[in-house]
GUDO-34834 format. One record per residue (C-alpha): x, y, z; residue in one letter. Coordinates in nm, 2 decimals, padded with zeros to 4 digits. Layout:
<recs>
[rec [X; Y; Z]; a]
...
</recs>
This chain:
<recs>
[rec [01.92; 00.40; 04.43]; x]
[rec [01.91; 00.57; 04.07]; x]
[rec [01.79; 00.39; 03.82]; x]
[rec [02.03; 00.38; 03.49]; x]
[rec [01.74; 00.35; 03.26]; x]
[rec [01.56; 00.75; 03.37]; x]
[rec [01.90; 00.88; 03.25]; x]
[rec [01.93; 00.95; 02.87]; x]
[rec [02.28; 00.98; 02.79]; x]
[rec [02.34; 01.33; 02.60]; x]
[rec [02.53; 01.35; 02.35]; x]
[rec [02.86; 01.61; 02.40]; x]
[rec [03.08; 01.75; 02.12]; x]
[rec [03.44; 01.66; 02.33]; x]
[rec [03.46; 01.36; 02.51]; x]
[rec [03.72; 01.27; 02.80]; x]
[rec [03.78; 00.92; 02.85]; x]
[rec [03.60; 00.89; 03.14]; x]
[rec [03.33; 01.03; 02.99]; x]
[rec [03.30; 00.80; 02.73]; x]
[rec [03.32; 00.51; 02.98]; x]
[rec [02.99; 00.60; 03.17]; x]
[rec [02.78; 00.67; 02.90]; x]
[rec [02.92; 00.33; 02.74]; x]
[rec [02.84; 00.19; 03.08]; x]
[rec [02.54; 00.33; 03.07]; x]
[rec [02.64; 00.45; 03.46]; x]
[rec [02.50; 00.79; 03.36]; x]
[rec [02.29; 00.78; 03.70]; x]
[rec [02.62; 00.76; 03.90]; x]
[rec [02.82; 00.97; 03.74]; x]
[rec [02.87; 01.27; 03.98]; x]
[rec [02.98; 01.04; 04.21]; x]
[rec [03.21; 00.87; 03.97]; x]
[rec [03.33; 01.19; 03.86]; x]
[rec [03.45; 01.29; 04.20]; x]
[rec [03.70; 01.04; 04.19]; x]
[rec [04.07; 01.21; 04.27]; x]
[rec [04.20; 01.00; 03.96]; x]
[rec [04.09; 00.83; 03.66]; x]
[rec [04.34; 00.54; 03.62]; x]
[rec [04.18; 00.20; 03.62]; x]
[rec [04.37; 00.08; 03.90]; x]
[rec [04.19; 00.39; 04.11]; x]
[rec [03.87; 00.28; 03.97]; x]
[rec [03.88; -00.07; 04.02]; x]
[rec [03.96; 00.04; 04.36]; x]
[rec [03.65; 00.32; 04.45]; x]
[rec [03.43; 00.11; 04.23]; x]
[rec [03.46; -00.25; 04.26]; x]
[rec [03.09; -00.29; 04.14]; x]
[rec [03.13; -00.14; 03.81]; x]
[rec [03.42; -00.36; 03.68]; x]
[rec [03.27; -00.21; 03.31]; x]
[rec [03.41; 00.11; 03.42]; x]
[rec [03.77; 00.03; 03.44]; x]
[rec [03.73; -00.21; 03.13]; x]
[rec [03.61; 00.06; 02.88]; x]
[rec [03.82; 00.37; 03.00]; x]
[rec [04.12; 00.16; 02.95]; x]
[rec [04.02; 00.08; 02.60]; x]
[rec [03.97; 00.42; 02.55]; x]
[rec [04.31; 00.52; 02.73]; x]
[rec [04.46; 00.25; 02.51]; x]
[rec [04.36; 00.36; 02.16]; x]
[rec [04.45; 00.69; 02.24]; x]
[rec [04.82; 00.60; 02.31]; x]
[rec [04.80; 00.36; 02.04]; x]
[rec [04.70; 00.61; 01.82]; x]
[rec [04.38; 00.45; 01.68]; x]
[rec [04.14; 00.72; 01.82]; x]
[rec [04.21; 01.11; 01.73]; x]
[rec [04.25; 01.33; 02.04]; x]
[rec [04.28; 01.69; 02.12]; x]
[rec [04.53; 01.78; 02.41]; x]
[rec [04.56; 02.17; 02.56]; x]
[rec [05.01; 02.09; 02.62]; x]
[rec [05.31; 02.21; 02.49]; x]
[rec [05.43; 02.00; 02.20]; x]
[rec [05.63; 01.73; 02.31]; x]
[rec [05.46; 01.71; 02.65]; x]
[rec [05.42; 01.35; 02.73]; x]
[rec [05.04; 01.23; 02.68]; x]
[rec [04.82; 01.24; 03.01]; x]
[rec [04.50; 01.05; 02.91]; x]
[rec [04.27; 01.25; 03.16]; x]
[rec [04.37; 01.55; 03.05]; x]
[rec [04.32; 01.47; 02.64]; x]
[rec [03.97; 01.53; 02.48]; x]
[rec [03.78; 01.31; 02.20]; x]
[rec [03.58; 01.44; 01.95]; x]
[rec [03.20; 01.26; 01.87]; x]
[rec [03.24; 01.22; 01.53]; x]
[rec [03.58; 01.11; 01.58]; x]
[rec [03.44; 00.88; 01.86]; x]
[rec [03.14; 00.70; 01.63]; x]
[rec [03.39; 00.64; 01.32]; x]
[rec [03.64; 00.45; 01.58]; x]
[rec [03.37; 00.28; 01.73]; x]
[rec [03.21; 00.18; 01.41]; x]
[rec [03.54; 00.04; 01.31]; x]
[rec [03.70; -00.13; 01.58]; x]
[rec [03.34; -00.21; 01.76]; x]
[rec [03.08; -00.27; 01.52]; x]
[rec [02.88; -00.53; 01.74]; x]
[rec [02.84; -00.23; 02.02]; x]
[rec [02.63; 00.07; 01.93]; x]
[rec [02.58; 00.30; 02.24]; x]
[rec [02.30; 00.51; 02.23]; x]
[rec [02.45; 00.84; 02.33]; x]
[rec [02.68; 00.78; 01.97]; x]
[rec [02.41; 00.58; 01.74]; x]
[rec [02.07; 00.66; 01.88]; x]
[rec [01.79; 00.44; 02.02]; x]
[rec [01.94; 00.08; 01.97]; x]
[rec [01.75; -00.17; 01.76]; x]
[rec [01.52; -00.30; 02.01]; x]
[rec [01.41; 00.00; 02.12]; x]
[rec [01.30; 00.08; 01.75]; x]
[rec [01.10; -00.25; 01.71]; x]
[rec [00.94; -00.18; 02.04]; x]
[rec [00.84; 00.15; 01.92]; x]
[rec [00.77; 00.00; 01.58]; x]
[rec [00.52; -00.23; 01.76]; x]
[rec [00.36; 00.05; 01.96]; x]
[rec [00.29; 00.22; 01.65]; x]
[rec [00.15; -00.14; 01.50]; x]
[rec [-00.08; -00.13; 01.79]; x]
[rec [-00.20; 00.19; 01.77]; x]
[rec [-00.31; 00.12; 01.39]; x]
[rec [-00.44; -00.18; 01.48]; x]
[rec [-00.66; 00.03; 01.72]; x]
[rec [-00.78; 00.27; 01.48]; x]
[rec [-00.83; -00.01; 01.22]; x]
[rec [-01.06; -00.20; 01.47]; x]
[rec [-01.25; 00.12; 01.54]; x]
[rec [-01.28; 00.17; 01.17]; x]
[rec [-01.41; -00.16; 01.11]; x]
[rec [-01.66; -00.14; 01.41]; x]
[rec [-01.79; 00.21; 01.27]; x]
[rec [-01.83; 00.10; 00.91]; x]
[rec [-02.00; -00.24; 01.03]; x]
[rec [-02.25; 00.02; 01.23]; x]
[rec [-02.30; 00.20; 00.90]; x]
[rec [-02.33; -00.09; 00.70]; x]
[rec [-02.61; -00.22; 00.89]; x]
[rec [-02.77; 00.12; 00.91]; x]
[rec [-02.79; 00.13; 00.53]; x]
[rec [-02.89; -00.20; 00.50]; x]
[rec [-03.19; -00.11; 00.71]; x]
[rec [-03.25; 00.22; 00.56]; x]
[rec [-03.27; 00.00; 00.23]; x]
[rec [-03.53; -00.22; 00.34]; x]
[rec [-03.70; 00.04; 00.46]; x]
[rec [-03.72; 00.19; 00.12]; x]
[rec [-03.77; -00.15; -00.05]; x]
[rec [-04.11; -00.18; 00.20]; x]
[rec [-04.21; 00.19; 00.12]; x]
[rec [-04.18; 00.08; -00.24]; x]
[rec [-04.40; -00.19; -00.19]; x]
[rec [-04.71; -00.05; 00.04]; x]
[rec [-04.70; 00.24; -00.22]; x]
[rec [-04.79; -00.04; -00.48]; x]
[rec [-05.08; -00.18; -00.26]; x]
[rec [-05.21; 00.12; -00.19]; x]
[rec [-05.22; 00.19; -00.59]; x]
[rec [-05.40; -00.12; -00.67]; x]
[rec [-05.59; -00.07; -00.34]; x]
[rec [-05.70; 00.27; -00.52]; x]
[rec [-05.78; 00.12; -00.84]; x]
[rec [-05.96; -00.17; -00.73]; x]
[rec [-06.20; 00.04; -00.53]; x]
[rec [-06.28; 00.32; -00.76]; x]
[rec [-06.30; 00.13; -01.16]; x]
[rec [-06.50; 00.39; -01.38]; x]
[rec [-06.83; 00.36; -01.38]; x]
[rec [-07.13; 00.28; -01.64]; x]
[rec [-07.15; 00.64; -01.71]; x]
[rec [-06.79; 00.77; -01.68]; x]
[rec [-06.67; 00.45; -01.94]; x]
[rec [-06.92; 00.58; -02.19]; x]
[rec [-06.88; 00.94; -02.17]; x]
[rec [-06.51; 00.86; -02.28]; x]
[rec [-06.58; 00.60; -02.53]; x]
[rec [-06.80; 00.92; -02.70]; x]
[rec [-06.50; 01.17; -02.65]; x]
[rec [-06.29; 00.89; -02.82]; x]
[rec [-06.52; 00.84; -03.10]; x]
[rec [-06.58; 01.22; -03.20]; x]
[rec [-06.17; 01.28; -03.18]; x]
[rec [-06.13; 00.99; -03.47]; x]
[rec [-06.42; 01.12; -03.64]; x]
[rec [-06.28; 01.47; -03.61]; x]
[rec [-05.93; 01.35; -03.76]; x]
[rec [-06.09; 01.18; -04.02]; x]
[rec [-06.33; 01.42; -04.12]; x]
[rec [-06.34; 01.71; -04.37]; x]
[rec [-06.46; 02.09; -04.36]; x]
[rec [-06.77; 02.19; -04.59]; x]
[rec [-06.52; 02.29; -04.91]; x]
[rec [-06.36; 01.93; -04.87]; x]
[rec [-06.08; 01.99; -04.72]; x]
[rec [-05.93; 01.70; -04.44]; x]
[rec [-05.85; 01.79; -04.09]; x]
[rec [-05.53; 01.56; -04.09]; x]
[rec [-05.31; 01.37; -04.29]; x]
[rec [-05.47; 01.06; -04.14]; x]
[rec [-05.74; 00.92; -04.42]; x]
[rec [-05.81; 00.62; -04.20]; x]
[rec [-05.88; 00.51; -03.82]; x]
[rec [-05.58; 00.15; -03.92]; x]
[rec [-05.35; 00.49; -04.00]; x]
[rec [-05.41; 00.67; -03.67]; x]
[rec [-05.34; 00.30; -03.50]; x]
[rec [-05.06; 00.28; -03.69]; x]
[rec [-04.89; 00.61; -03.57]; x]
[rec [-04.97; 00.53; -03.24]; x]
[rec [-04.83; 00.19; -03.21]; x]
[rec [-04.53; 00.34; -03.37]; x]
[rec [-04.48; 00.64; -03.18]; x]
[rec [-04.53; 00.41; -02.83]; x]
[rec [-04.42; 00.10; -02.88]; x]
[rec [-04.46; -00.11; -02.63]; x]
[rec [-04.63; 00.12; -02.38]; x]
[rec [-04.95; -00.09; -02.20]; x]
[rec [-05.29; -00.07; -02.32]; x]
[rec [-05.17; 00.09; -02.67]; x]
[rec [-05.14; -00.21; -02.88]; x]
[rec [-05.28; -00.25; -03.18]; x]
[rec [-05.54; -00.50; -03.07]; x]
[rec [-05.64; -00.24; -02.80]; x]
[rec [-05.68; 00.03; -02.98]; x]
[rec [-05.87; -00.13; -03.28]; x]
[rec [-06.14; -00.26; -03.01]; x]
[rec [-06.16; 00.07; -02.85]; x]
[rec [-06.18; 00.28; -03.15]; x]
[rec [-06.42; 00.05; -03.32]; x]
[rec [-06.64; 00.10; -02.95]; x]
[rec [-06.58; 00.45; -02.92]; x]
[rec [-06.73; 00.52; -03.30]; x]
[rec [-07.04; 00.28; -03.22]; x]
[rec [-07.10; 00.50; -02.92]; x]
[rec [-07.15; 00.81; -03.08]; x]
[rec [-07.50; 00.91; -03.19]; x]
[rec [-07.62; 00.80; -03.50]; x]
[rec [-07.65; 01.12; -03.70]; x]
</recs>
C-alpha cells in the first residue's frame, strides 16, 4: 500500500476541484486511482471511496465556493452555459488568497510550503548539527590547549636547566690567581692612560680624576650589576695598586 507521506504534492498553475481535494487530503499516493473515477460528485465519491470521507468533504467545499462565488474560476463554455464544477479550473494564487481567508487555521503544503512542524524539525536538525561541530570544536581546542600548555612548560624547564648549566659553568671555572691579576693590571694602566698626559702636557681625556670616570660610569649604567660605585672605587683603587711601581 503507498504511503502518503513519499508523495510531495506539486504545486500546479490551474487546479480542478478534485484536484485540490487530494492534495488537501494529502491522498496524493492514490490519486490515479481516484482520478479514474467516472464522476466527481460527492455522492459518487462517498460511494467508490468510503475510506476517504476527507475526499468528498473538501471537493464539496471547493464545489461550493465556486457556485457561491467566493473562489475565482476559469471555465472553457459559452456564456451563459450553466456551471459544471468538474469541468471549471482554479488558479493557485487564486486558490492560497481564498484559502488564507476563509481557512486560515489550514495551510496545505502544496499552497504554503513545509508546514510549521516540519520547519522546527528541520530547525532542530540544523541545531544538532551545530551542536556537533561545536563539540568537535571544543574537543580540538581543549587538545591544543593542552598541547601549548605542555609546550610551555617545556620552555619554562629549558629556561631553567639553561640557568644551571650557567652557574654550573661559572662555579667550575672562577678566574684564577693569574688571570684576576693580569686584568686588575689592564684595568689600572686604562685609568692611568685616561688620566694621564703626553710629554707637551696635554690630557688624554676630559676625565681629570678616577671619582670622574666612576661617575660617568655609574651614570651612563645605572643600575647594571657589578658597576656601582662602591665596585668600581674598590676595583680601580686595586687595579692602580697592581701596576708596577715605576
Amino acid at each position: 500500500m503507498p504511503n502518503p507521506n513519499n508523495f510531495e504534492p506539486t504545486p500546479k498553475v490551474f487546479y480542478r476541484p478534485i484536484d485540490v481535494a487530494i492534495r488537501w487530503c494529502n491522498l496524493m499516493a492514490y490519486e490515479t486511482a481516484i482520478l479514474s473515477a467516472t464522476s466527481f460528485s460527492p455522492p459518487t465519491l462517498s460511494r467508490l471511496f468510503p475510506q476517504w470521507p476527507c475526499l468528498r468533504e473538501k471537493n464539496e467545499i471547493i464545489r461550493d465556493a465556486i457556485v457561491n462565488h467566493e473562489l475565482p474560476y476559469g471555465i472553457l463554455v459559452a456564456p451563459g452555459t450553466p456551471t459544471d464544477c468538474n469541468l471549471t479550473t482554479i488558479r493557485h494564487t487564486d486558490l492560497r488568497s481564498w484559502m488564507a481567508r476563509y481557512y486560515p487555521e489550514q495551510r496545505p503544503a502544496f499552497l504554503f510550503g513545509p508546514s510549521k512542524e516540519n520547519e522546527k524539525i528541520m530547525s532542530i536538525g540544523t541545531y544538532l548539527t551545530i551542536r556537533a561541530d561545536k563539540d568537535a570544536l571544543e574537543s580540538e581546542l581543549k587538545n591544543a590547549t593542552n598541547t601549548i600548555r605542555i609546550m610551555l612548560d617545556e620552555i619554562k624547564n629549558l629556561k631553567l636547566e639553561k640557568e644551571n648549566l650557567n652557574m654550573h659553568i661559572n662555579l667550575n671555572n672562577p678566574l684564577n690567581e693569574q688571570s684576576n691579576g693580569s686584568l686588575l693590571i689592564i684595568i689600572g694602566a686604562l685609568i692611568e692612560t685616561i688620566l694621564g698626559s703626553t710629554q707637551s702636557g696635554r690630557r688624554h681625556s676630559i676625565f681629570d680624576s678616577q671619582a670622574a670616570i666612576v661617575n660617568s660610569i655609574t651614570a651612563h649604567y645605572d643600575g647594571v650589576q657589578g658597576l656601582s660605585k662602591r665596585t668600581l672605587d674598590a676595583k680601580f683603587a686595586a687595579a692602580r695598586r697592581s701596576l708596577p711601581k715605576s
